[in-house]
N, CA and C of each residue as an Amber inpcrd file, in Angstrom:
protein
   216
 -43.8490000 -55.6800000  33.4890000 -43.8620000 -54.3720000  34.1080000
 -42.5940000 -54.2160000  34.9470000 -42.3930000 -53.2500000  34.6360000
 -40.7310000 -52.6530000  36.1710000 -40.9730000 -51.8220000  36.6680000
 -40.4080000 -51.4380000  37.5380000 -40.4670000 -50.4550000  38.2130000
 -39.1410000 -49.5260000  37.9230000 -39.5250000 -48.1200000  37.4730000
 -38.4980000 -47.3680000  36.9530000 -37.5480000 -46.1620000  38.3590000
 -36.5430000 -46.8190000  38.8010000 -36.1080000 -46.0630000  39.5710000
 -35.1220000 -44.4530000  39.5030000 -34.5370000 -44.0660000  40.1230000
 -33.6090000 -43.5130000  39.9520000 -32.5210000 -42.9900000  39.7480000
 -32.1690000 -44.3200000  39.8700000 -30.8340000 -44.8120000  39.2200000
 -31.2420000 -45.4220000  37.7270000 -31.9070000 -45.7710000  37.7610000
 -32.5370000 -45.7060000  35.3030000 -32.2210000 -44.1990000  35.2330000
 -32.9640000 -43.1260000  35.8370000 -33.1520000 -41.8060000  35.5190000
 -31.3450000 -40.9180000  34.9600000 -30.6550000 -41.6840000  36.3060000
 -29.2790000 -40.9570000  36.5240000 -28.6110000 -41.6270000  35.6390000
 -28.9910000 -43.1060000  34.8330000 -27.8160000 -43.9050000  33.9280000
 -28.2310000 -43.5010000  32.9030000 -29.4720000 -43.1440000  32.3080000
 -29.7870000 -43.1380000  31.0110000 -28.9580000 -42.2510000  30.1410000
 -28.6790000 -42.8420000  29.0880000 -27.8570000 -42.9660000  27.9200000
 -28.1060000 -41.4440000  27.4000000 -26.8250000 -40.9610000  26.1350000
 -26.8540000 -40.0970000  25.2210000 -27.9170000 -38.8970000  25.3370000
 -27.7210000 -38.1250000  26.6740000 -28.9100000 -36.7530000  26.4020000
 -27.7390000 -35.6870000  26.8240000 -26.9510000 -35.8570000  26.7260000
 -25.5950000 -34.7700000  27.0470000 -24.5060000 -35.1980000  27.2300000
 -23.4380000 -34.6520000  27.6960000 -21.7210000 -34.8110000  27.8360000
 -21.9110000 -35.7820000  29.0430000 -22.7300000 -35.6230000  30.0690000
 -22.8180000 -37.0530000  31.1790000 -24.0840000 -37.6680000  30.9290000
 -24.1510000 -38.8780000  30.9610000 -25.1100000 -39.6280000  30.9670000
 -26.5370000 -39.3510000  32.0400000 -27.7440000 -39.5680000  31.8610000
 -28.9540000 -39.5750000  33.0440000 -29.7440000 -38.2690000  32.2730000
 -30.6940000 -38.1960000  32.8450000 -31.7110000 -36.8610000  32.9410000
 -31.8940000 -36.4840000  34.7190000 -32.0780000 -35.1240000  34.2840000
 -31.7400000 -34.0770000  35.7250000 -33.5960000 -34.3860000  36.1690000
 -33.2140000 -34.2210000  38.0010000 -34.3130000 -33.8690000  38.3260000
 -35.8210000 -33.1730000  37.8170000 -34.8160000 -31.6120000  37.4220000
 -35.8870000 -30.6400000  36.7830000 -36.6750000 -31.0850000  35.7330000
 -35.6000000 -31.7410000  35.0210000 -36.8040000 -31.9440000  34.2570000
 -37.7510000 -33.5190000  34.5250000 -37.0130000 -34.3510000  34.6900000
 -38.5290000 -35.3310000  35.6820000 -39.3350000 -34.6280000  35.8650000
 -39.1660000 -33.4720000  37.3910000 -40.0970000 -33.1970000  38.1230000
 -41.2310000 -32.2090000  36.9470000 -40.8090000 -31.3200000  35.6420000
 -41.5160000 -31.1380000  34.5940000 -42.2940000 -32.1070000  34.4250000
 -42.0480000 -33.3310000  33.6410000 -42.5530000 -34.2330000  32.9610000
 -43.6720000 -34.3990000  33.5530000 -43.3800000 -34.9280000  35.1710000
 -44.2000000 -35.3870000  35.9360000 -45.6860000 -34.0310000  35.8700000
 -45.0330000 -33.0330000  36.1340000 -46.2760000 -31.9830000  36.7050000
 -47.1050000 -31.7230000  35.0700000 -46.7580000 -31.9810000  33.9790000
 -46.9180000 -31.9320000  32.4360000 -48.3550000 -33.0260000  32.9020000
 -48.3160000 -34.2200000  33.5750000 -48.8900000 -35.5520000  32.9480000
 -49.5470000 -35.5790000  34.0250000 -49.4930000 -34.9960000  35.2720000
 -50.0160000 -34.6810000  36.2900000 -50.0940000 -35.9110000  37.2440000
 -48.5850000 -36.0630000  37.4390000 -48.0370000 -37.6820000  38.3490000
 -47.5830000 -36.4430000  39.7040000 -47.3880000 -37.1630000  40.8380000
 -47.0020000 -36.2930000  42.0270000 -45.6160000 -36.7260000  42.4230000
 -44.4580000 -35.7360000  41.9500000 -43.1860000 -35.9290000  41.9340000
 -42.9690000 -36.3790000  43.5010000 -43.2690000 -35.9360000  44.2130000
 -42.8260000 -36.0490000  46.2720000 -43.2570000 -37.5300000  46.0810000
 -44.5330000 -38.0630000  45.7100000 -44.5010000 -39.5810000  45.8580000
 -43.7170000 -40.6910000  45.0790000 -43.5430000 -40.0900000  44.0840000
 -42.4890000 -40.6980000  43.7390000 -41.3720000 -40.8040000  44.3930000
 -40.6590000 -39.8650000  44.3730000 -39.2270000 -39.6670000  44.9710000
 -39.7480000 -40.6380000  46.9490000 -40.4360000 -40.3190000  47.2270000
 -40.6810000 -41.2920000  48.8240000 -41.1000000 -42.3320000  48.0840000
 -41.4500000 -42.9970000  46.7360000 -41.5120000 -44.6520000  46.6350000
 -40.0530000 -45.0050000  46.2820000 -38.9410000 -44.1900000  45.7240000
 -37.8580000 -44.3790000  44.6490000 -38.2670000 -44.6100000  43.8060000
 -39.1640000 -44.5290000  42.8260000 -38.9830000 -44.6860000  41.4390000
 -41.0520000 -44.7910000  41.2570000 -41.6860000 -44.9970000  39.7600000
 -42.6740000 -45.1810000  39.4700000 -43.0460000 -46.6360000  38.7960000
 -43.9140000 -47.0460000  38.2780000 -44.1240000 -48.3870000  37.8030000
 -44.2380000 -47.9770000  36.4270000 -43.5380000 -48.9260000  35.3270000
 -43.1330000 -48.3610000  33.5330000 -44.6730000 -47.9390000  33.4380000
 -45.6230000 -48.6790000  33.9410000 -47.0720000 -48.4620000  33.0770000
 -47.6100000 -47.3530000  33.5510000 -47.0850000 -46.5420000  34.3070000
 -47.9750000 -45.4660000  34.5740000 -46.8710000 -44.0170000  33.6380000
 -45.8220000 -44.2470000  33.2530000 -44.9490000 -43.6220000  32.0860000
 -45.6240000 -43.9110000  31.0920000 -45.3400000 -45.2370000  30.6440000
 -46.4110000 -45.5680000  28.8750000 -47.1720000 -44.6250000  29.0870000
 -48.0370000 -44.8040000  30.0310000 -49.5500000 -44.4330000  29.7060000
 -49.1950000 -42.6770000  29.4780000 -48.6960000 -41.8000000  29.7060000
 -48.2520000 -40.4730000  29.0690000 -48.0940000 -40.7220000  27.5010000
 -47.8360000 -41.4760000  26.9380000 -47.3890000 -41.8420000  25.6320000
 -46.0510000 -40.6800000  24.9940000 -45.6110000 -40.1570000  26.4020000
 -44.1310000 -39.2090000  25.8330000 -43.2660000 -40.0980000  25.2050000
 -42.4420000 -39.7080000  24.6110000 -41.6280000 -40.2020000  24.0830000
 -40.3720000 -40.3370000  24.9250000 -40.2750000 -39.4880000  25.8330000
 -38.9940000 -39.8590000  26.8670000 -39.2720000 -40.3060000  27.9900000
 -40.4040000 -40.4180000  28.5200000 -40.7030000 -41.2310000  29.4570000
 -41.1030000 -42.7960000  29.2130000 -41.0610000 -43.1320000  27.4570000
 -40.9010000 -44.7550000  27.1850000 -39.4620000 -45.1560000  26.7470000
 -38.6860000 -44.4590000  26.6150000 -37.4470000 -44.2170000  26.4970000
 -36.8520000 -44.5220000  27.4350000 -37.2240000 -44.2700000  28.6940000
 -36.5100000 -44.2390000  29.8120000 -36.9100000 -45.3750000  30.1100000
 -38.2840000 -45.6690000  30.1470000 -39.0240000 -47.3800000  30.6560000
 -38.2720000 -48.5810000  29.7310000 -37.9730000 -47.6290000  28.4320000
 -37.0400000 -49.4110000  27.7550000 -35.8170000 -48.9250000  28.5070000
 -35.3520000 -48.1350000  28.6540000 -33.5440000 -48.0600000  29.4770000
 -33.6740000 -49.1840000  30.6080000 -34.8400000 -49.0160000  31.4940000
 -35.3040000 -49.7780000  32.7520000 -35.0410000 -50.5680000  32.5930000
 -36.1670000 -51.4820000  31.1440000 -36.3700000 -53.0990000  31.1150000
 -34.9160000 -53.5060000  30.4890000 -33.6390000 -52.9190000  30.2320000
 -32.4370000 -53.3130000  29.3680000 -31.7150000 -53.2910000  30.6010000
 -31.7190000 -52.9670000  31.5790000 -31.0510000 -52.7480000  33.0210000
 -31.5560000 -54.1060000  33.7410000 -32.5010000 -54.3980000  33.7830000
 -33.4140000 -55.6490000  34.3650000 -32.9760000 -57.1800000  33.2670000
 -32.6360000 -56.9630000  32.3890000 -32.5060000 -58.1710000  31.5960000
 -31.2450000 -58.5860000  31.6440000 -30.1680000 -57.6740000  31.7850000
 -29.1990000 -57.4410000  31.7250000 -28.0230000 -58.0970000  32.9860000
């Protein structure tokens, strides 16, 4: 398990001309899956297993960016 911070969010790879995903849309994702963006942002980041468990596809995307940052 990792813990997925905000700096995973801001490095992640190939979704435009700069690297990361924007706030807005986190704070989407989050209100989509019904996670509470303010606690997040006051922990810095969420734990990968509570992303999996959405089964989105860009929120496990982002959890392998995490664990390749951590191994690394």
């Amino acid at each position: 398990m990792v813990f997925v911070t905000f700096d995973h969010l801001h490095s992640f790879p190939g979704t435009g001309v700069r690297p990361g995903l924007c706030h807005k849309g986190a704070r989407a994702l989050c209100e989509r899956y019904g996670m509470d963006w303010a606690a997040i942002v006051k922990a810095g980041g969420v734990s990968s297993a509570v992303l999996i468990e959405t089964g989105d596809a860009l929120a496990i995307s982002l959890v392998e960016h995490a664990m390749k940052s951590v191994v690394a």
